[in-house]
C-alpha positions in Angstrom: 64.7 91.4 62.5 64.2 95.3 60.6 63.3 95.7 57.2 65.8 98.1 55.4 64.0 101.1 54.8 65.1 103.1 52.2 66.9 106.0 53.3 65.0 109.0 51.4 61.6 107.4 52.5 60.1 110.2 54.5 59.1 109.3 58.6 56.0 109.0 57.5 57.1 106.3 54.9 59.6 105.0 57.0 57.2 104.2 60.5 54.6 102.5 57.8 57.0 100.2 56.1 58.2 99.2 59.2 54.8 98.5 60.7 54.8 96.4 57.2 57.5 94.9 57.6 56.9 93.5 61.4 53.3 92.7 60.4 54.1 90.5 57.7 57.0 88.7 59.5 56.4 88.5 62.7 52.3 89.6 63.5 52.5 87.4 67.0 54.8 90.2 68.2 52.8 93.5 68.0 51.7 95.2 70.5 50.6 98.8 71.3 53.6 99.7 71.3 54.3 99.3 67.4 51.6 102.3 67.2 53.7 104.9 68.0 56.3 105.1 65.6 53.3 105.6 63.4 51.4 108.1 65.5 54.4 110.0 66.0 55.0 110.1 62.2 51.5 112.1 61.8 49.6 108.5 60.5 46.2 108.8 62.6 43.8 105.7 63.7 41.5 105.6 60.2 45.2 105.9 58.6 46.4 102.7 60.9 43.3 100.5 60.6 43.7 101.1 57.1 47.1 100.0 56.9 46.9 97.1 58.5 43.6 95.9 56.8 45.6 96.0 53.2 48.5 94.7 54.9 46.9 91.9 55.9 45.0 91.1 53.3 47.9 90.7 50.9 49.6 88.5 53.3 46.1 86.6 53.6 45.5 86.4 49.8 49.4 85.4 48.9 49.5 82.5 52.0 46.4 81.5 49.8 47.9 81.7 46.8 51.1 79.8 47.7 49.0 76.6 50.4 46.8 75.8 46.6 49.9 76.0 44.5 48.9 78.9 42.5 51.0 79.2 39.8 51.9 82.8 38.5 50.4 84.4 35.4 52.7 83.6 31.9 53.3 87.4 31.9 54.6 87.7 35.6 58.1 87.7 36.8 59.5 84.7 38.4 61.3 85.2 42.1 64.6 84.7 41.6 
């Protein structure tokens, strides 16, 4: 499973949507390894940690969220 990363997105970009993206689907599977697209890409450690502290915590709040039945706000889009 890849996300599809926009093609202009910079490798910068690119190596943190896909850390994102495998994060949010599939967190069992990281490992190490799913550092060094990032490192390679110029993001450092504080960068990482970081990342993967906001990442989380929107997955954290929205699994929240959707296990009580929070319903959106009136002014908020519905998913299609």
């Amino acid at each position: 499973m890849k996300a599809e990363i926009p093609p202009a997105a910079s490798p910068r970009l690119s190596s943190l949507l896909g850390y994102a993206y495998k994060l949010t689907k599939t967190p069992g599977d990281m490992t190490e390894a799913d550092l060094e697209p990032l490192r390679n890409a110029g993001v450092d450690d504080a960068e990482i940690s970081h990342s993967a502290q906001v990442i989380s915590y929107f997955n954290y709040i929205n699994r929240i969220a959707d296990g009580l039945g929070v319903d959106l706000e009136t002014w908020m889009p519905q998913p299609t």
